[in-house]
C-alpha positions in Angstrom: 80.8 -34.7 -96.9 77.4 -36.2 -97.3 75.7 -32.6 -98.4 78.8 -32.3 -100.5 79.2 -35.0 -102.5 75.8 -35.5 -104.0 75.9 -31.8 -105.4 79.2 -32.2 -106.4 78.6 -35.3 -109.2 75.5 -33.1 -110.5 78.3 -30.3 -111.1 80.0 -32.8 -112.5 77.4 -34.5 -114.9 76.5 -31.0 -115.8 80.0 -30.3 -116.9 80.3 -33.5 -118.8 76.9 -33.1 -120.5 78.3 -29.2 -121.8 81.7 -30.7 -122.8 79.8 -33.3 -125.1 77.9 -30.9 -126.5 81.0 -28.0 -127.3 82.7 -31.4 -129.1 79.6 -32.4 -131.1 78.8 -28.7 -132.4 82.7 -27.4 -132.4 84.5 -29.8 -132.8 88.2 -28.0 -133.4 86.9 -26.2 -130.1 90.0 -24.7 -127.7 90.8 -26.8 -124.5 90.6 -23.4 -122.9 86.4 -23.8 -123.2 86.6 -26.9 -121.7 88.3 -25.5 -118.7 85.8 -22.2 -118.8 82.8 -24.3 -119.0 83.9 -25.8 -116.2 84.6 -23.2 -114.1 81.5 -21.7 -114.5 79.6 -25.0 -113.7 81.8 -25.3 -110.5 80.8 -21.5 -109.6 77.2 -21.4 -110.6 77.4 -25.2 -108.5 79.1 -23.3 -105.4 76.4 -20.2 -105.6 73.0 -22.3 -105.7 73.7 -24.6 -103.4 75.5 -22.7 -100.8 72.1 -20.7 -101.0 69.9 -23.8 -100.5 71.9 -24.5 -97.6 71.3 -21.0 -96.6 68.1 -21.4 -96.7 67.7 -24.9 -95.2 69.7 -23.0 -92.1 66.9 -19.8 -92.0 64.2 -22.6 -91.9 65.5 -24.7 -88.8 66.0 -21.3 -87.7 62.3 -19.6 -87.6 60.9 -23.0 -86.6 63.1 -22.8 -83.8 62.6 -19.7 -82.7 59.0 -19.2 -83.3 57.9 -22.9 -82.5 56.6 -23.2 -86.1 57.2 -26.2 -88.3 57.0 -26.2 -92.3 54.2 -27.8 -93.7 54.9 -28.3 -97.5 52.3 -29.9 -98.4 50.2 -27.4 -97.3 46.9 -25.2 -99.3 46.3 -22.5 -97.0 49.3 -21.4 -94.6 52.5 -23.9 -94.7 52.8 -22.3 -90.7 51.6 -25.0 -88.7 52.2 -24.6 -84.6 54.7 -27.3 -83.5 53.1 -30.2 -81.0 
């Protein structure tokens, strides 16, 4: 739920922040965009961060099995042996 429901208020805002903006430019705008809009918020929402978390998982994963850690901040190689 933690991983969840931070992502899931940014979907949120997002959505909000799109509805304002169909009622400011169109006003006599169709409920039905309302609902679209946010359908696509919630799928483009489910897409990029189920992929972050995919690659959050493929990270723990090569530092595990090669005994590398990221190194972010790094200029050269972000590879850095693990101690």
């Amino acid at each position: 739920m933690t991983y969840l429901l931070p992502r899931a208020v940014v979907v949120l805002i997002a959505w909000g922040m799109t509805c304002g903006l169909i009622r400011t430019l169109w006003p006599g705008a169709d409920p039905m965009i309302f609902g679209v809009a946010g359908a696509c918020w919630a799928l483009g929402g489910f897409a990029y961060f189920g992929y972050l978390r995919k690659l959050r998982r493929d990270i723990e994963e090569l530092e595990r099995n090669r005994r590398f850690r990221i190194n972010p901040g790094a200029t050269e190689s972000p590879l850095v042996p693990a101690e």
